[in-house]
C-alpha positions in Angstrom: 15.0 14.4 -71.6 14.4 10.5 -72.8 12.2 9.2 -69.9 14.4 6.0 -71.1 18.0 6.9 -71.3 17.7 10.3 -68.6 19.7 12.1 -71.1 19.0 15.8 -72.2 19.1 16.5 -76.4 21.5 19.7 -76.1 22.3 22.7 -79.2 25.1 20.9 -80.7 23.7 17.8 -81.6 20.7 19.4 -82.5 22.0 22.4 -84.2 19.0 24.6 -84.5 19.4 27.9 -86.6 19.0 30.6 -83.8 20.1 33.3 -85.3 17.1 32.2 -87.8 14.2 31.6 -84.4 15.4 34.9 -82.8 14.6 36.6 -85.8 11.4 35.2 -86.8 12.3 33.3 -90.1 10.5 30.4 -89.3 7.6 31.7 -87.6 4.0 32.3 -89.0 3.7 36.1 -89.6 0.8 36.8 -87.1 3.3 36.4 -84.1 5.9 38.4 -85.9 2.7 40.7 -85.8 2.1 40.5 -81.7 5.9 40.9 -80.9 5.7 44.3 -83.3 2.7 45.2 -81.4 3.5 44.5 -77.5 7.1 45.7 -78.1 5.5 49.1 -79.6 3.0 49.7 -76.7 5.7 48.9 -74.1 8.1 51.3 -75.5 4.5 53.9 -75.2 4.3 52.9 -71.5 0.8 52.0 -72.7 -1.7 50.6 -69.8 -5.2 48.7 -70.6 -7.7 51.4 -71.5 -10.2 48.8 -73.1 -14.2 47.4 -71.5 -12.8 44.7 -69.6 -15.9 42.6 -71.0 -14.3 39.7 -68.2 -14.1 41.7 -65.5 -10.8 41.2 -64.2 -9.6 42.9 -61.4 -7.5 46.0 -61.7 -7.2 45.0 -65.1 -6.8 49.4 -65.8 -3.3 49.1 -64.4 -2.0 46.1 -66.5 1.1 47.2 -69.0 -0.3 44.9 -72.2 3.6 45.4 -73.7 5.3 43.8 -71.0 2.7 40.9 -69.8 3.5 37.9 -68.7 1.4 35.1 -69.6 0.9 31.4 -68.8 1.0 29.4 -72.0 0.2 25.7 -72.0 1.2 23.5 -75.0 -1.1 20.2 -75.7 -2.6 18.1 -78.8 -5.4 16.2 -79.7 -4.7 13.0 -81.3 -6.8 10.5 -80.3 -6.5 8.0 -78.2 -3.5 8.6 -77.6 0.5 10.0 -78.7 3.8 9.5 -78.2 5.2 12.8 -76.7 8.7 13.3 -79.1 10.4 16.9 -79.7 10.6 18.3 -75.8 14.0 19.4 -75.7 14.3 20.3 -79.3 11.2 22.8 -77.9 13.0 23.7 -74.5 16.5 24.4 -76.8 14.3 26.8 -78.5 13.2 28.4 -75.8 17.0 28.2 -74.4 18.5 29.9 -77.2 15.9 32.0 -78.9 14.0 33.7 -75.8 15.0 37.3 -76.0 14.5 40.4 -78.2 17.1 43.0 -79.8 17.3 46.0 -78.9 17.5 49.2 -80.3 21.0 49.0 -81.5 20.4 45.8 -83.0 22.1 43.7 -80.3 20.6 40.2 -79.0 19.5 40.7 -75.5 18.3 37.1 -74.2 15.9 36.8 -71.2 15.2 32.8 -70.7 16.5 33.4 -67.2 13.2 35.0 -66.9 10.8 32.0 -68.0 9.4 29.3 -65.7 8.9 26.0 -67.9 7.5 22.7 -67.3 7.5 19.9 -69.4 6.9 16.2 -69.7 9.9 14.1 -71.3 10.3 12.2 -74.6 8.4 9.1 -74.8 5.6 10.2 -72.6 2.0 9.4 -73.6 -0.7 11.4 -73.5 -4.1 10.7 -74.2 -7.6 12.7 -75.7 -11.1 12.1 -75.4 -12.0 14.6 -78.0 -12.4 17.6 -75.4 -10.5 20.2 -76.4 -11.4 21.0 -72.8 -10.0 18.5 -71.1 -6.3 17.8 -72.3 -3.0 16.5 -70.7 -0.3 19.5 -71.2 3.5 18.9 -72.4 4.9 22.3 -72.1 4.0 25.2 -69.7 5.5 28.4 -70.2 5.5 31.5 -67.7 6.8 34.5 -68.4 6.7 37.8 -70.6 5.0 36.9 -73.6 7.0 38.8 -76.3 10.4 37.0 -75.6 8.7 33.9 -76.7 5.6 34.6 -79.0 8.0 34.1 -82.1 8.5 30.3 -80.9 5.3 28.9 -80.8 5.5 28.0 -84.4 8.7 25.9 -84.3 7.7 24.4 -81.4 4.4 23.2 -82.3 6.3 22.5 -85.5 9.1 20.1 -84.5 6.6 18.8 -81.4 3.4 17.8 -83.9 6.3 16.0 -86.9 7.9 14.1 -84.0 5.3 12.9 -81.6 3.4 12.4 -85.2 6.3 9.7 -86.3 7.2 8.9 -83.0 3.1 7.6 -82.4 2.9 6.0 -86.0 5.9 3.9 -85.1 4.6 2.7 -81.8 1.3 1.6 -83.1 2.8 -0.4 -85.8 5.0 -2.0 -83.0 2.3 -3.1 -80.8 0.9 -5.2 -83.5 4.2 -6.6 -84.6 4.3 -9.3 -81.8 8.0 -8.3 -80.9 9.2 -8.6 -84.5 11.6 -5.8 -85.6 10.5 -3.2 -87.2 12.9 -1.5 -89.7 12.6 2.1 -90.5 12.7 3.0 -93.7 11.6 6.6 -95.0 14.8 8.0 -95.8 13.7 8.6 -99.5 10.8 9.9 -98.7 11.7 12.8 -96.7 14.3 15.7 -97.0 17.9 15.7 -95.4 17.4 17.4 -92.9 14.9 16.0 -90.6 16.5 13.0 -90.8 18.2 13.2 -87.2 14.9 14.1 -85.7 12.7 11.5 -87.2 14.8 8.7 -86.4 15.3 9.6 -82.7 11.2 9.6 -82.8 11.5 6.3 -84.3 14.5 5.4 -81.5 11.6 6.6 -79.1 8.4 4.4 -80.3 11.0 1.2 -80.3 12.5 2.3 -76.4 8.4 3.0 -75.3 7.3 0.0 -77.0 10.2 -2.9 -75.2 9.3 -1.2 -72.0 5.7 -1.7 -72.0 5.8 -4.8 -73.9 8.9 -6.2 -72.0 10.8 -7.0 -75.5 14.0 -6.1 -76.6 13.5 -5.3 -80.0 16.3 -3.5 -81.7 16.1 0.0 -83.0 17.0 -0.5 -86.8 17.6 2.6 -89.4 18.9 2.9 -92.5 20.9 6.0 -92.6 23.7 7.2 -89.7 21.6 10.6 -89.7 18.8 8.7 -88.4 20.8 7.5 -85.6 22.7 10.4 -84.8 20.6 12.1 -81.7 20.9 8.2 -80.4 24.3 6.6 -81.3 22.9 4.8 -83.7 24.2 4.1 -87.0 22.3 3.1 -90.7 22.5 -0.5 -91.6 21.3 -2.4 -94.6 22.5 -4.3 -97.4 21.8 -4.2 -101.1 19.7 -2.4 -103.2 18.1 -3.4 -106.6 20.6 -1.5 -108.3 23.8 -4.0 -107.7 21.9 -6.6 -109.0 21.5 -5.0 -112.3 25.1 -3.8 -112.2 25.9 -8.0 -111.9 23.7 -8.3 -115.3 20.8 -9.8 -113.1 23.1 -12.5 -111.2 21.8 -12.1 -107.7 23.9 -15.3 -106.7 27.0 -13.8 -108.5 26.4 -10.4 -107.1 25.7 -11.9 -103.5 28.9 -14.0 -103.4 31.0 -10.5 -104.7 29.2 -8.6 -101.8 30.2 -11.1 -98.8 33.8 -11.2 -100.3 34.2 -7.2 -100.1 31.7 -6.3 -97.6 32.9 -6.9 -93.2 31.3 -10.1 -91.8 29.6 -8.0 -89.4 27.0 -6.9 -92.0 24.3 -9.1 -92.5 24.1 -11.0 -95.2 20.2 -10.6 -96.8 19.8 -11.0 -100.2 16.6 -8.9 -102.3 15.3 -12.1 -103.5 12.4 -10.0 -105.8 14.6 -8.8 -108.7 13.7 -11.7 -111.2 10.7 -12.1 -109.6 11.8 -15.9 -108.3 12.6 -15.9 -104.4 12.1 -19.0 -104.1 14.5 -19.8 -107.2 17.1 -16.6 -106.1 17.0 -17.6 -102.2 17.9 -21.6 -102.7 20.2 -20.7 -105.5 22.0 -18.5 -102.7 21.9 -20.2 -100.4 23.0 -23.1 -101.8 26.4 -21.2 -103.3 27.3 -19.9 -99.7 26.4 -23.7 -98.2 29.4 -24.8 -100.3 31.6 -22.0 -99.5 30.1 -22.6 -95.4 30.5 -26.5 -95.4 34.4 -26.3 -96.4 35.2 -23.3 -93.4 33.5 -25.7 -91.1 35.1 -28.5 -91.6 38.4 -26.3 -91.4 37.1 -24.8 -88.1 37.1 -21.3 -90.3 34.8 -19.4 -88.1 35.2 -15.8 -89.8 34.9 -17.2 -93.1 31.6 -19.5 -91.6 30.3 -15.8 -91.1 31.0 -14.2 -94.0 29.4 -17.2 -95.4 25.9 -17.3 -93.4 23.0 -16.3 -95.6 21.6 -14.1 -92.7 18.1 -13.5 -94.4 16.3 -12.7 -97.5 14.0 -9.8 -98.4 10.9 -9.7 -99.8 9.9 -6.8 -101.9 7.7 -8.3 -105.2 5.6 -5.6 -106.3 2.3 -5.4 -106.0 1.2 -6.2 -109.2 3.4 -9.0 -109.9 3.0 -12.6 -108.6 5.7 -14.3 -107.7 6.8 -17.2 -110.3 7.4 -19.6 -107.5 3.1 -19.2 -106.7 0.2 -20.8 -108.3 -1.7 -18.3 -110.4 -4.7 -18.3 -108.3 -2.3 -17.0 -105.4 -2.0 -13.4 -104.6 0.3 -11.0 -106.0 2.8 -8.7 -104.6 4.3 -10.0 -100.7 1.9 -12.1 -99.3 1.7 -14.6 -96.1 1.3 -17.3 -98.9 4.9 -16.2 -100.6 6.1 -15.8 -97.3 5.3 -19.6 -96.5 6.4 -20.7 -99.8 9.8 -19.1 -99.2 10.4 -20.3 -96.0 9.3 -23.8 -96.4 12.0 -23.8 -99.4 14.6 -22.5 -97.2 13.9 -25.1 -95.0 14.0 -28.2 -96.9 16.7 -26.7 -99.8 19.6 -28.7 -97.6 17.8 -32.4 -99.2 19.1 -31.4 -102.8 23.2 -30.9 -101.0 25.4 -33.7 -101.0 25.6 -33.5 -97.0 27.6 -35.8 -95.7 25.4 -37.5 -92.6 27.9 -35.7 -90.1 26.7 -32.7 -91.2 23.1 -33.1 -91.6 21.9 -30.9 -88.5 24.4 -28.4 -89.4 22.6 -28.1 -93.0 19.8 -27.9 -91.2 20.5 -25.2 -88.8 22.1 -23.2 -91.9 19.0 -23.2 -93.4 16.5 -22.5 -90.6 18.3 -19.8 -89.7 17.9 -17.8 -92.9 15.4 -14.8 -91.7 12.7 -13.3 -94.0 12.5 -9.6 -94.1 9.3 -8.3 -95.9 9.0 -4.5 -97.7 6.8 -2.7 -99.8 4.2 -1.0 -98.5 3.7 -1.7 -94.9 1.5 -0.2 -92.4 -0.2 -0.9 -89.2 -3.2 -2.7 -90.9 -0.8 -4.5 -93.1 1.6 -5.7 -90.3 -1.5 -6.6 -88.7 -2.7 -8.6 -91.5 0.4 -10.9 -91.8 0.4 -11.4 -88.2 -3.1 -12.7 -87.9 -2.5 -14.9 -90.7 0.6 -16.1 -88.6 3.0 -15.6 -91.4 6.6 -16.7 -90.8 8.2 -13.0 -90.9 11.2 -11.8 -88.8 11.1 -8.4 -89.6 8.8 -5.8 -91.3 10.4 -3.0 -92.9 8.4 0.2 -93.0 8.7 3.4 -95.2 6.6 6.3 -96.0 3.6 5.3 -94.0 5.1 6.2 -90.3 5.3 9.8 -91.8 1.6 9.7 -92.7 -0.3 12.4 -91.5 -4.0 11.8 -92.6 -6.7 12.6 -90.5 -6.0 9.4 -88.6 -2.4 9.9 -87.4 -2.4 14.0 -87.4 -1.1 14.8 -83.9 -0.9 18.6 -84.1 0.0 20.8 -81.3 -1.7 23.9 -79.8 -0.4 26.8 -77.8 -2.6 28.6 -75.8 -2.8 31.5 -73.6 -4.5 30.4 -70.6 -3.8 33.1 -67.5 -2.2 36.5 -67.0 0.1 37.5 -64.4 -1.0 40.9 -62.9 -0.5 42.7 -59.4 0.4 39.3 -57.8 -2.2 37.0 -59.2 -2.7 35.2 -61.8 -6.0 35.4 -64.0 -7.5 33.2 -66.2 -8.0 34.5 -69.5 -8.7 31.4 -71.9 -10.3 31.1 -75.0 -13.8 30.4 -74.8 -14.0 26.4 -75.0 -10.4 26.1 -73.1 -9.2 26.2 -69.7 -6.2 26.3 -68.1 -5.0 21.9 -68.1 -2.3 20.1 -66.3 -0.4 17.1 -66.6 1.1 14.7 -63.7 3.9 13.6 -66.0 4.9 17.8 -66.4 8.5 18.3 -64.0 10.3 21.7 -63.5 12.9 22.1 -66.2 16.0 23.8 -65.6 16.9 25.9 -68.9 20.5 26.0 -67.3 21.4 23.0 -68.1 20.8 23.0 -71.7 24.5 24.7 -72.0 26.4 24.2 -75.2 27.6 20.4 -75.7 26.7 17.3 -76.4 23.9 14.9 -75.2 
């Protein structure tokens, strides 16, 4: 459940392979392992014959095939992370909690478990003690009906929270400026629907701590689809080369045959002249903009608003429009450059003096979008150097997982249940953890259907 939204991701929009969990395919082979093993000595009636080297009481009359265990799920990054993946987790546990039997037949037992979990978009935070950690998941119940899920949990829980964290650190040092998400082509098919809702997560977490509204922005409808969001975007390099290197040619073809309700941003980087590309564009849609005013053409007005521009010069090259003691690549000194021309491209117009404000306003309101290689410490960068940006679009670095943003997960067996107590059996160096944020989850209601 979204701690912003109140909604619970459910099987069909998530669309886990459980025939796939149940049978172990994407579990590491140790627990395969454990389920052989406790399903083996419960099928022996086996009872603890072992030294007890705790101590634990009556520990002679525990049946080790059929235990039931307390298992608390928590990581370690540091400070802090952005808790993504829950119910994926809890649909595991839903719809893959079980055995076969001996003919073969899935027998499911999740009416048996006890769970408790925080929601999506929680935070947690880690002071380095491994000790001393805030739990998202706690599972009760007999071990070997779950023991092949603790992979794919800690799987889908440690990629999530990791992206969902990565994105929310780059938003708290984007002074309320959007942040695009753009890792599409950096990343396989199917995670796609996952990582964006982590991404719809870091932007929901971020506007209500920071009191913004910033808009959650993907590029592909997968992204979007856990949400109800959808991919936007506009051009890539590609149809500029298809138009023989014409950006203004190639923009005015895209507003004619693209809906007015797509922005119009032009890749201003191609020839490696934004300055020249972004007043030349500008200046062909003033023309087409000036004549639908005066007519009172609002839709054509629209299709006619240069919306923004994107910045995307590689790092190597140096804009032509710079001097050549200026840096290369996208800079806060091309930024400035660009958007001073913007501003001021309406004095080489024949404006009539009626419609000298309006020139204005058509100008000023062209946004700049920058790309190509953004992180945090880049975002962070261009906003201490106060550069006139609108919006930061960000690719492979919010699926970074260097030692930095790795936000791993770890299952551990903290207690046994035996003859109406439970005892605490943790690893040495671990105890048994809570959380305040953890609430009783009903398994119930994760029925087939949509969110």
């Amino acid at each position: 459940m979204s701690t912003f939204d109140h909604t619970r991701l459910k099987q069909a929009a998530i669309q886990l392979d459980i025939e796939g969990l149940r049978r172990g395919a994407y579990t590491d082979r140790y627990f395969t392992n454990v389920v052989r093993v406790l399903s083996g000595l419960s099928k022996e009636g086996y009872v603890y014959r072992g030294s007890n080297p705790r101590q634990l009481p009556a520990l002679e009359t525990l049946a080790v095939g059929d235990v039931i265990v307390e298992a608390q799920i928590f990581n370690r990054r540091s400070p802090i992370a952005l808790i993504a993946g829950i119910d994926v987790a809890l649909n595991m546990l839903r719809y893959a909690t079980g055995e076969f039997n001996d003919r073969g037949d899935w027998v499911e037992t999740w009416q048996q478990l006890e769970v408790d979990a925080v929601q999506d978009g929680d935070i947690t935070y880690y002071d380095g003690d491994p000790a001393d950690v805030l739990t998202v998941i706690e599972i009760r119940g007999r071990y070997r009906d779950f023991a092949l899920l603790e992979t794919p949990i800690l799987g889908v829980l440690s990629r999530a929270s990791r992206i969902a964290t990565n994105v929310y650190e780059v938003l708290q040092v984007s002074n309320g400026k959007q942040v695009l998400y753009y890792p599409a082509r950096f990343d396989v098919p199917q995670v796609q629907a996952m990582d964006g809702y982590a991404y719809w997560l870091a932007v929901q977490r971020y506007n209500a701590e920071y009191r913004q509204q910033t808009p959650a922005i993907v590029s592909t409808d997968a992204q979007g689809a856990w949400w109800g969001g959808h991919g936007k975007g506009t051009i890539p390099h590609a149809l500029i080369a298809c138009f023989g290197a014409d950006d203004v040619e190639m923009m005015l073809n895209f507003t004619r045959h693209i809906a007015p309700e797509t922005p119009r941003i032009l890749l201003a980087d191609f020839n490696n002249d934004t300055v020249g590309a972004s007043v030349a564009t500008l200046t062909a849609f003033w023309q087409h903009y000036a004549a639908a005013y005066a007519a009172g053409d609002e839709r054509t007005m629209t299709m006619y608003t240069l919306n923004g521009v994107r910045l995307d010069t590689g790092a190597k090259l140096r804009d032509a429009s710079l001097d050549a003691d200026d840096p290369k690549g996208v800079s806060p000194v091309l930024v400035r450059t660009v958007r001073n021309a913007l501003n001021n491209a309406w004095h080489t117009w024949d404006v009539p003096p009626a419609l000298v404000e309006v020139a204005k306003d058509f100008c000023r309101r062209v946004q700049i979008v920058v790309t190509g290689g953004f992180n945090r410490e880049k975002v962070e960068a261009f906003e201490r150097a106060r550069a006139p940006v609108d919006a930061y679009g960000v690719g492979s670095s919010l699926l970074s997982n260097a030692k930095e943003t790795n936000t791993d997960f770890t299952m551990d067996v903290v207690r046994i249940y035996h003859e109406g107590r439970w005892l605490d059996v943790p690893k040495v160096g671990r105890r048994p953890c809570d959380n305040p944020d953890l609430q009783r989850v009903s398994l119930h209601d994760l029925e087939d259907g949509g969110r």
